[in-house]
Structure formats: structure tokens, C-alpha cells
C-alpha positions in Angstrom: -2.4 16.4 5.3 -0.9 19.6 5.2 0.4 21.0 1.6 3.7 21.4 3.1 3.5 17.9 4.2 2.6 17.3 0.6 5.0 19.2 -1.3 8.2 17.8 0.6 7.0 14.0 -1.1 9.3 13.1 -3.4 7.8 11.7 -6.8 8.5 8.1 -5.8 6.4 8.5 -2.5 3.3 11.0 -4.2 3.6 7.3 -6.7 3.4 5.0 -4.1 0.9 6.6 -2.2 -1.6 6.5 -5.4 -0.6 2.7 -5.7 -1.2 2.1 -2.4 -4.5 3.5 -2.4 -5.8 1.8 -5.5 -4.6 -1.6 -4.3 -6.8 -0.1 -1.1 -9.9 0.4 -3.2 -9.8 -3.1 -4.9 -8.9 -4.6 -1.4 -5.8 -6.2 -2.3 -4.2 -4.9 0.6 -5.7 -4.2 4.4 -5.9 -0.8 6.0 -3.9 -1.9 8.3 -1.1 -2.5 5.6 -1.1 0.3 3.5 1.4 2.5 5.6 4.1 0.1 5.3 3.3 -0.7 1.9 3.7 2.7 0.7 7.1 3.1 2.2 8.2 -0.4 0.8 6.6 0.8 -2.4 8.5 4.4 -2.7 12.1 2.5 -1.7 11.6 -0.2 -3.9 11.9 -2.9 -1.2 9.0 -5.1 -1.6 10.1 -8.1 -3.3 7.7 -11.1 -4.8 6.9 -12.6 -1.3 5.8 -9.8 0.0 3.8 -8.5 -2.5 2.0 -12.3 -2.0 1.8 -12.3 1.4 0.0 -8.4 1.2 -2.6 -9.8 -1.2 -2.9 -13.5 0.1 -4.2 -11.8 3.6 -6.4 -9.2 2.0 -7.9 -12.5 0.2 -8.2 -14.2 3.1 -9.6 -11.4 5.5 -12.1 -10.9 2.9 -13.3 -14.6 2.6 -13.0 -14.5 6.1 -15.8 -11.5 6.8 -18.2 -13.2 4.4 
């Protein structure tokens, strides 16, 4: 990324984004998820269900590959 592309984040997004990629590094959420995620984070649209539904399949993924 670009530091044009990184200076135009606004707070809530750069805080998102570091969210995002911890839950990455504990697996609590799937690659796959983490775009969405961090846009639900920075608006402040993820509600209860969602956030168990993003954990509940890195859970399950995970017992899955083992």
C-alpha cells in the first residue's frame, strides 16, 4: 500500500485495520474475512451475531484442517 493510500485512512479505519489483523494472527477470523471485517469494524456495523459467526467459522475451519 501506497502512503497516500495510507494517509487518506481515517483513524477509525487505520483502528480497524490493526484489529483486524490481530484477530488474523490469533485466527479468530479467516483471510478470507478480514476485508469485510475491517469495513464493518471502522463503521461500527458488526453487531453480536456477527462477530459469532466470524469466530465460530475460524473455529471450525481450524478444527476442520486438523
Amino acid at each position: 500500500m501506497s502512503d497516500a493510500e495510507e494517509n487518506d485512512k481515517t483513524p477509525a479505519e487505520e483502528l480497524a485495520e490493526i484489529v483486524t489483523n490481530a484477530l488474523l494472527d490469533e485466527g479468530l477470523i479467516l483471510k478470507e474475512d478480514a476485508p469485510h471485517t475491517s469495513r464493518e469494524i471502522a463503521s461500527g456495523k458488526l453487531r453480536a451475531e456477527d462477530w459469532r459467526l466470524l469466530i465460530e467459522k475460524a473455529l471450525d475451519k481450524e478444527a476442520s484442517d486438523e
